[in-house]
N, C-alpha and C positions, 0 to 999 in steps of 0.2 A: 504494500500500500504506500502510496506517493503521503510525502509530508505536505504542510499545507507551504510552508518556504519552500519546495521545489518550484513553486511558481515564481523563483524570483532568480532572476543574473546574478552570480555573484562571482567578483573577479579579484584576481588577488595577480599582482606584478609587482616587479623590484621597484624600488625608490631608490634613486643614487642620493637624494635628497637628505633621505632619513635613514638610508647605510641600512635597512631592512625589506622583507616583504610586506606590504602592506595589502589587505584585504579589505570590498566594499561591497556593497549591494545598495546601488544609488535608488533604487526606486522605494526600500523599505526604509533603511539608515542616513542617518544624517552624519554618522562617525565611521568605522571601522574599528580593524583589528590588523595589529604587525607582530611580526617577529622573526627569528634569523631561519625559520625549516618553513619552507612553502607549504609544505602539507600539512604541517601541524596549524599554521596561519587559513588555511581554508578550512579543517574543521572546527576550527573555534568561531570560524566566521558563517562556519552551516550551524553550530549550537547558540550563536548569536541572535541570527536569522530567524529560528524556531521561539528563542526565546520572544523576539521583539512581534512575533506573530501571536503567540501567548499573551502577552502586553494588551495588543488591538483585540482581541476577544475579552480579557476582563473588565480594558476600558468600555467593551462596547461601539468599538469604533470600527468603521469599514475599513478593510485592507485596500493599499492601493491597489490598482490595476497589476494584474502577474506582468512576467515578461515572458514566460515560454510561450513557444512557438512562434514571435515574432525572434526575424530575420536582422542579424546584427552585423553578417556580414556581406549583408545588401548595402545596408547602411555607410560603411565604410569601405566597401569595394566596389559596389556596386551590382548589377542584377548579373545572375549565374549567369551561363548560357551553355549549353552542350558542348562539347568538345569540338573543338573543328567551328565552332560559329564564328564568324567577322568579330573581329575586333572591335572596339568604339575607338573613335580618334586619338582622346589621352593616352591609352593602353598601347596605340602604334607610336607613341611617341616616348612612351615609358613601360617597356616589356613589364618592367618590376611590378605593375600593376593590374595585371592580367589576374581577374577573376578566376576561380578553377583550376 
């Protein structure tokens, strides 16, 4: 059985900033969670997530909107396309950006 935070992005990258990983889920959290093991950094940030979904059921409050199944690397790449399809312009002009 799915938790009820599976519905939510949660991303965890390095910070050269802050010399750790840091972990987020922008659409539930307004903070995070870091520390030096990636994987220990994500699930404290999946036991965060559950908690902070815990939170909005005792307040009473509607969860935001999930994020599964919406497309994030549409978003930043752009739309798939089959293998073999034409390119869009930026991509002939910047292989590195070829979708797929």
């Amino acid at each position: 059985m799915k938790k009820e935070g599976d519905r939510y992005l949660k991303l965890v990258e390095w910070s050269e900033e802050d010399g750790c990983y840091v972990g987020t889920c922008p659409e539930l959290l307004h903070g995070g969670v870091h520390g030096s093991d990636e994987r220990a950094v994500y699930a404290e940030l999946c036991r965060v997530v559950e908690e902070a979904v815990e939170l909005y059921g005792k307040d009473e409050k509607p969860l935001p909107p999930g994020t599964a199944g919406k497309t994030y690397r549409q978003d930043v790449l752009g739309p798939v396309r089959p293998p073999g399809s034409p390119r869009a312009p930026q991509e002939a002009r910047d292989p590195g950006l070829a979708a797929g």
